[in-house]
mmCIF file of the C-alpha atoms, coordinates in Angstrom:
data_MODEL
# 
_entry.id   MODEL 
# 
loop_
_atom_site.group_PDB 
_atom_site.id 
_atom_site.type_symbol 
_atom_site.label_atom_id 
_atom_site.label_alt_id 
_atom_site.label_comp_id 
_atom_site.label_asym_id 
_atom_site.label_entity_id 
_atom_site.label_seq_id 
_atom_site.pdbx_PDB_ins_code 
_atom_site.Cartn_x 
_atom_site.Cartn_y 
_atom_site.Cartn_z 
_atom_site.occupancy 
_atom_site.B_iso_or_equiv 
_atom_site.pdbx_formal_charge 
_atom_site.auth_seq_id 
_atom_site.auth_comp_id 
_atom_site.auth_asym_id 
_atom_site.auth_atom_id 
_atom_site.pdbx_PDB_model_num 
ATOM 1   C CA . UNK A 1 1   ? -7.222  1.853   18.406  1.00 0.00 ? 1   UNK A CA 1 
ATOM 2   C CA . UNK A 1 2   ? -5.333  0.112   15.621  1.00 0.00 ? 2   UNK A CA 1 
ATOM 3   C CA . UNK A 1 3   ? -1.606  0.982   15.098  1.00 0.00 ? 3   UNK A CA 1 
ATOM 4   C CA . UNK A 1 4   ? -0.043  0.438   11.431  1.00 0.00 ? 4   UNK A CA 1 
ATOM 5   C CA . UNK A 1 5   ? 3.520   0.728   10.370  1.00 0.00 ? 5   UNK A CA 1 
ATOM 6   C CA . UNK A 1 6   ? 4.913   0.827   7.385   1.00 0.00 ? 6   UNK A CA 1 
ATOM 7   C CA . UNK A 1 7   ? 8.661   -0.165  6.049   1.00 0.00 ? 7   UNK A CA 1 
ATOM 8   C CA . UNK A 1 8   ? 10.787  -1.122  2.892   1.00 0.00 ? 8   UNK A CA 1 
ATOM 9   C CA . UNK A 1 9   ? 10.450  2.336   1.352   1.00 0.00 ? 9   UNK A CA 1 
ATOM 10  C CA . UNK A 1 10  ? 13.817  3.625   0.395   1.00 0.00 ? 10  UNK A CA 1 
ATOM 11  C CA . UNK A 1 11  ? 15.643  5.048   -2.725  1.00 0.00 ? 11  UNK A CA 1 
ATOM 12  C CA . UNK A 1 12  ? 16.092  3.012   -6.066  1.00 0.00 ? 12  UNK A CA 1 
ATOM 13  C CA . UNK A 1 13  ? 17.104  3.513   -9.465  1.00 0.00 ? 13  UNK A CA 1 
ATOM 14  C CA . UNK A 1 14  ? 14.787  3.355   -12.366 1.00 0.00 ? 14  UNK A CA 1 
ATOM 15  C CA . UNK A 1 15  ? 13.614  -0.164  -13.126 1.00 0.00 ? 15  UNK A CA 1 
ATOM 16  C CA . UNK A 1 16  ? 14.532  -1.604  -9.930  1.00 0.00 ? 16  UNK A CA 1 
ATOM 17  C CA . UNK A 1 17  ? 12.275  -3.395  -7.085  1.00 0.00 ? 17  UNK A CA 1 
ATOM 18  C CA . UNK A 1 18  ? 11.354  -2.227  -3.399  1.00 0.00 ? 18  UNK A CA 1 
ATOM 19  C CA . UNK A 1 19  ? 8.998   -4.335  -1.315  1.00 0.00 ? 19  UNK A CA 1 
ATOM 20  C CA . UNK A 1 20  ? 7.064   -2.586  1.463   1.00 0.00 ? 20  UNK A CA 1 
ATOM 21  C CA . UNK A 1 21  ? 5.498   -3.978  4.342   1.00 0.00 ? 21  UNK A CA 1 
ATOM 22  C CA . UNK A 1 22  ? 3.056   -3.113  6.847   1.00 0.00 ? 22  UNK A CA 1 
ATOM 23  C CA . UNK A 1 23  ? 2.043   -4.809  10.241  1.00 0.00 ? 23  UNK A CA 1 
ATOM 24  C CA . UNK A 1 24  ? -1.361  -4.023  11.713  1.00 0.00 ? 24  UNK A CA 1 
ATOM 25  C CA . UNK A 1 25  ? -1.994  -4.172  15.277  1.00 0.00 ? 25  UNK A CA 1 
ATOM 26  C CA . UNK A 1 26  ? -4.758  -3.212  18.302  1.00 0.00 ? 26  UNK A CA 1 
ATOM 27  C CA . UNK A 1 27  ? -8.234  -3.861  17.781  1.00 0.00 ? 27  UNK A CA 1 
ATOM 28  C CA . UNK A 1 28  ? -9.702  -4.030  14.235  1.00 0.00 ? 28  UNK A CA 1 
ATOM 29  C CA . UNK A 1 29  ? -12.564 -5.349  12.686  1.00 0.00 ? 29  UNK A CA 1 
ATOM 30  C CA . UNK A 1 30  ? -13.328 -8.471  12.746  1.00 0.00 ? 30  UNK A CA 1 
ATOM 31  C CA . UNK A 1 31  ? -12.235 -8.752  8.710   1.00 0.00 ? 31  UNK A CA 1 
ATOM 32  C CA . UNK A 1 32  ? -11.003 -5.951  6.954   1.00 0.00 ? 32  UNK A CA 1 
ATOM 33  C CA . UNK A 1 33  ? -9.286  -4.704  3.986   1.00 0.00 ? 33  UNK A CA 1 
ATOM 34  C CA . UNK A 1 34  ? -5.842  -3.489  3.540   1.00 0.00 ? 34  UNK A CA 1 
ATOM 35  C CA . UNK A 1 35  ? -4.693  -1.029  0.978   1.00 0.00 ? 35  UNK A CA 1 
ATOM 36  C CA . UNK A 1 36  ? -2.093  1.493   -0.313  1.00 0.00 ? 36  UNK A CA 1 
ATOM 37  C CA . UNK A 1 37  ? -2.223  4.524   -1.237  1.00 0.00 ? 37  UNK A CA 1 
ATOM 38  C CA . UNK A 1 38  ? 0.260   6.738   -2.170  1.00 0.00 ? 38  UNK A CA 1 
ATOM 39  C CA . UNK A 1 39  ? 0.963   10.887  -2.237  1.00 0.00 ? 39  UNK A CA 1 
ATOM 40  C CA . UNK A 1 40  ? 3.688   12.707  -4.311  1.00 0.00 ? 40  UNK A CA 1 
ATOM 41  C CA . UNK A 1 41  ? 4.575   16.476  -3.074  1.00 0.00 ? 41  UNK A CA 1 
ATOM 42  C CA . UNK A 1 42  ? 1.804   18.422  -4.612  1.00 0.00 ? 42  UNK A CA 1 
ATOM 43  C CA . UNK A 1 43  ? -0.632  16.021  -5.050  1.00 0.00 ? 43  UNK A CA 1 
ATOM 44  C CA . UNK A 1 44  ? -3.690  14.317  -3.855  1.00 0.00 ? 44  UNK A CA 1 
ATOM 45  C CA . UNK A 1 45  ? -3.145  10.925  -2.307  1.00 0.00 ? 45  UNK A CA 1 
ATOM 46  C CA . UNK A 1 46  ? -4.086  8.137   -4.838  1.00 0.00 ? 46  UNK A CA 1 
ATOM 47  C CA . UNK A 1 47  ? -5.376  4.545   -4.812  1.00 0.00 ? 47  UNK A CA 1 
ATOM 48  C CA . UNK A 1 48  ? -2.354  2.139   -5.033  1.00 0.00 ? 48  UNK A CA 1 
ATOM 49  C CA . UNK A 1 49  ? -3.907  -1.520  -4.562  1.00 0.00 ? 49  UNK A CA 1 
ATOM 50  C CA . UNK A 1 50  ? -6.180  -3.101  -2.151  1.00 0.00 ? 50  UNK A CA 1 
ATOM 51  C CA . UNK A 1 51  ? -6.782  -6.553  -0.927  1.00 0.00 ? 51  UNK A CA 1 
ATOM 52  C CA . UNK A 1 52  ? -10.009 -8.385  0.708   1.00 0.00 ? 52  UNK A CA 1 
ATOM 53  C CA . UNK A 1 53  ? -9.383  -10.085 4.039   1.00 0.00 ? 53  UNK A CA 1 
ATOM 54  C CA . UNK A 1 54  ? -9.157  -13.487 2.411   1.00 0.00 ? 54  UNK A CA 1 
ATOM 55  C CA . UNK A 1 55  ? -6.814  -12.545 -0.335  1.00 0.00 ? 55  UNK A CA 1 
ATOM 56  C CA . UNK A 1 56  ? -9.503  -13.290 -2.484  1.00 0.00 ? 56  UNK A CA 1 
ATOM 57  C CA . UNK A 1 57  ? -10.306 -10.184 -4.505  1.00 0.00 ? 57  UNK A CA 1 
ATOM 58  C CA . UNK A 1 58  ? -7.591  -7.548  -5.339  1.00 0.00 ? 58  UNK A CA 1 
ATOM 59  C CA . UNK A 1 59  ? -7.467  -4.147  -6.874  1.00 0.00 ? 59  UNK A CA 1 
ATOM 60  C CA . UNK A 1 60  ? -5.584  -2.154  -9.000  1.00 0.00 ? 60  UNK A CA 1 
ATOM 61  C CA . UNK A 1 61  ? -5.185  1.500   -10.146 1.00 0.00 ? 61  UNK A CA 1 
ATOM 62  C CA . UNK A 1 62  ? -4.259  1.184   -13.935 1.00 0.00 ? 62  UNK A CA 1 
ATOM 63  C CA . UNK A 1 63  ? -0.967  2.935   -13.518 1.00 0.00 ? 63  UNK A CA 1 
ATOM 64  C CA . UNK A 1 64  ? 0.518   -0.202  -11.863 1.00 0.00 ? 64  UNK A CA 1 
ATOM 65  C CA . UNK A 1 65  ? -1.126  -3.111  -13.135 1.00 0.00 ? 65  UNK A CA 1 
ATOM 66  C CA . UNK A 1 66  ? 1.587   -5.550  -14.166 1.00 0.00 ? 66  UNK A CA 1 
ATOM 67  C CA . UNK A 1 67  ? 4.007   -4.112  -11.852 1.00 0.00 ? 67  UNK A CA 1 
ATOM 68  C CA . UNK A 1 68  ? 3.097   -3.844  -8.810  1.00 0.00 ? 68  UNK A CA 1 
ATOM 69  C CA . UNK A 1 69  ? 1.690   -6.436  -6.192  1.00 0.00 ? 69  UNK A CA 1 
ATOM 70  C CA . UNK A 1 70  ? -0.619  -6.283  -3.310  1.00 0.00 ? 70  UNK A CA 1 
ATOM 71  C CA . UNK A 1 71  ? -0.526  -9.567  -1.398  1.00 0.00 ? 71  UNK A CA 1 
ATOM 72  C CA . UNK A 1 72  ? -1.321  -10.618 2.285   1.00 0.00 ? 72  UNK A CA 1 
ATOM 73  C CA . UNK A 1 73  ? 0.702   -12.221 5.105   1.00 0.00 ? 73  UNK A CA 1 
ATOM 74  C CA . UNK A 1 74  ? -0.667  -16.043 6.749   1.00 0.00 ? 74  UNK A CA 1 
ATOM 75  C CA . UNK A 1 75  ? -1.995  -13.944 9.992   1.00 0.00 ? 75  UNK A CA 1 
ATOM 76  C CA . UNK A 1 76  ? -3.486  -11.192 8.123   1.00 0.00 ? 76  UNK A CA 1 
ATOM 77  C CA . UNK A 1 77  ? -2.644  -8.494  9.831   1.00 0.00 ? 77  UNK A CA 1 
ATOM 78  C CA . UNK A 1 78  ? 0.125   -8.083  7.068   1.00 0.00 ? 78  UNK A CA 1 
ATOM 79  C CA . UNK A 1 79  ? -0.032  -6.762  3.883   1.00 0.00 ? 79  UNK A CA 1 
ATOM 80  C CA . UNK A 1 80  ? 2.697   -5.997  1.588   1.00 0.00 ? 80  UNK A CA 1 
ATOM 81  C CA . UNK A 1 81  ? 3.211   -4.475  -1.586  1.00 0.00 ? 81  UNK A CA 1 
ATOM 82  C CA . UNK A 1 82  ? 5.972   -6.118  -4.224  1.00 0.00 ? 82  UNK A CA 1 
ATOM 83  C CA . UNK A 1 83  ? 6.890   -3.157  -6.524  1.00 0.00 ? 83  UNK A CA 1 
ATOM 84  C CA . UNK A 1 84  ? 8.576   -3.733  -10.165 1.00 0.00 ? 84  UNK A CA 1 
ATOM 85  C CA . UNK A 1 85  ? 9.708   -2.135  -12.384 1.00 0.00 ? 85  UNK A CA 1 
ATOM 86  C CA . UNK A 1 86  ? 10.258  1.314   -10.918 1.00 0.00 ? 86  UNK A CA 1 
ATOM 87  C CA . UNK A 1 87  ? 9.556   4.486   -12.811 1.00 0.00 ? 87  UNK A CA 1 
ATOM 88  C CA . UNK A 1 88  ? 10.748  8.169   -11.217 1.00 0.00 ? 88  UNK A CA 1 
ATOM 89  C CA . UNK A 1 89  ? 7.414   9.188   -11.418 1.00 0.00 ? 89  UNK A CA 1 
ATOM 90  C CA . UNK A 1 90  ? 6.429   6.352   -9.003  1.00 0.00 ? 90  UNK A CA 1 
ATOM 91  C CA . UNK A 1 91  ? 8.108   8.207   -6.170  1.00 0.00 ? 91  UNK A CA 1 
ATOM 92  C CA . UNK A 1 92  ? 5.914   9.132   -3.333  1.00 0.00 ? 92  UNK A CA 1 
ATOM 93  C CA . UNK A 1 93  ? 5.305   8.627   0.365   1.00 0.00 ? 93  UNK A CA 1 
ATOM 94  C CA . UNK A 1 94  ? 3.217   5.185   0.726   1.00 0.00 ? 94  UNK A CA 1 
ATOM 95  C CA . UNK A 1 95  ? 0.570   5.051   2.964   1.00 0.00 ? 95  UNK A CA 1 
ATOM 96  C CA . UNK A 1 96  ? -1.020  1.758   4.137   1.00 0.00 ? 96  UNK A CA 1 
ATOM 97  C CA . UNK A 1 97  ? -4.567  1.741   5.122   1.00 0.00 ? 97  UNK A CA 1 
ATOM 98  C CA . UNK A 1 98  ? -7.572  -0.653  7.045   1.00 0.00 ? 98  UNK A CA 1 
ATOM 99  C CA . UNK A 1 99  ? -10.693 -0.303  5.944   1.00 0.00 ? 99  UNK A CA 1 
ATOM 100 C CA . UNK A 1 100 ? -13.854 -2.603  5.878   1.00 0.00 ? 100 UNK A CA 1 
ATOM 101 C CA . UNK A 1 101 ? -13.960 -3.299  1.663   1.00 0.00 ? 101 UNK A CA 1 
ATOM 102 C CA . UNK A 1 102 ? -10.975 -3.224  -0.860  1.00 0.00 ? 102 UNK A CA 1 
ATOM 103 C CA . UNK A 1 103 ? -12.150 0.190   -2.258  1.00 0.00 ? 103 UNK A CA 1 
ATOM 104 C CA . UNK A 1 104 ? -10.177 2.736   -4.573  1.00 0.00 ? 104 UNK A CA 1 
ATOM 105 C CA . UNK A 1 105 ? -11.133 5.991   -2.537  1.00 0.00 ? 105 UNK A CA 1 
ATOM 106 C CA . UNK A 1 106 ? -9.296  7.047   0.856   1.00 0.00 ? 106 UNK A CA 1 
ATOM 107 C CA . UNK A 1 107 ? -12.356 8.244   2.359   1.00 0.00 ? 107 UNK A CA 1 
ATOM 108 C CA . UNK A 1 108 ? -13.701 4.139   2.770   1.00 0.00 ? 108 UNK A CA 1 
ATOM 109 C CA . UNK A 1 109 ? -10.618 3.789   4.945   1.00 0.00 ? 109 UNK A CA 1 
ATOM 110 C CA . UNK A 1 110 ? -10.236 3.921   8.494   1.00 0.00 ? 110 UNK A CA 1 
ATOM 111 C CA . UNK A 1 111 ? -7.109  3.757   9.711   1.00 0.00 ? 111 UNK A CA 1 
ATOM 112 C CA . UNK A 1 112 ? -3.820  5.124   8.442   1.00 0.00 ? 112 UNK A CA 1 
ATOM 113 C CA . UNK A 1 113 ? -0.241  4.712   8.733   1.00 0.00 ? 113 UNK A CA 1 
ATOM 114 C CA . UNK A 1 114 ? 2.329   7.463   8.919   1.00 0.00 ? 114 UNK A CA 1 
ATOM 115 C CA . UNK A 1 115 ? 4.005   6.421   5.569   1.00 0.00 ? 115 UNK A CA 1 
ATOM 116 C CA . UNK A 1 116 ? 7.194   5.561   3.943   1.00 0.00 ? 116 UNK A CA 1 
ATOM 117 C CA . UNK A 1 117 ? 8.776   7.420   1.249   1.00 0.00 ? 117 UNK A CA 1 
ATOM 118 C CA . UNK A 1 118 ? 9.752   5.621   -1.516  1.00 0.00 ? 118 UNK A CA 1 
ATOM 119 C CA . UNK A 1 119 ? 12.376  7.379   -4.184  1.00 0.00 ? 119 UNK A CA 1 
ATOM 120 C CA . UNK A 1 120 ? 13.176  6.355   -7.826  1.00 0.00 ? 120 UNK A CA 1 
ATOM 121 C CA . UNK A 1 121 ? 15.751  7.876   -9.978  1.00 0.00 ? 121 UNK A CA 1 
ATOM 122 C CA . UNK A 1 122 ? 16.639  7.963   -13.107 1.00 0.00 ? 122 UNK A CA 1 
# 
């Protein structure tokens, strides 16, 4: 069973920064990816960023490239997410995510965290 939790979400103003967290714990793979995804009210949960176990190789979806983030802690069973720039249309719950390769799609993900909403206004 692995347990992830998520924090750092809040409410910011257009333009502003937030930095989420999230701590993995319980048994795992042996190496796995971490990733975020993220899900506005009425729509499908989307690919954020993901990041190998080594740090090595990251991902981006194109509408935060530049902005956002997606780094690793020293034990890796941390990953957080440094997000710039804030737009309202960025606002969404954030989901962290372990999965066994830094994909884009939620279904190559195996474990879930409950989320943290993140707010930007304008």
């Amino acid at each position: 069973q692995v347990q992830l939790v998520e924090s750092g979400g809040g409410l910011v103003q257009a333009g502003g920064s937030l930095r989420l967290s999230c701590a993995a714990s319980g048994r795992t793979f042996s190496t796995y990816a971490m990733a975020w995804f993220r899900q506005a009210p009425g729509k499908e949960r989307a690919f954020v960023a993901a990041i190998s176990w080594s740090g090595s190789m990251t991902n981006y979806a194109d509408f935060v490239k530049g902005r956002f983030t997606i780094s690793r802690g020293n034990a890796k069973t941390t990953v957080y997410l440094q997000m710039n720039s804030l737009k309202p249309e960025d606002t969404a719950v954030y989901y962290c995510a372990v999965g066994m390769l830094p994909g884009t799609v939620p279904r190559g993900y195996d474990y879930w965290g409950q989320g943290t909403q993140v707010t930007v206004s304008s």
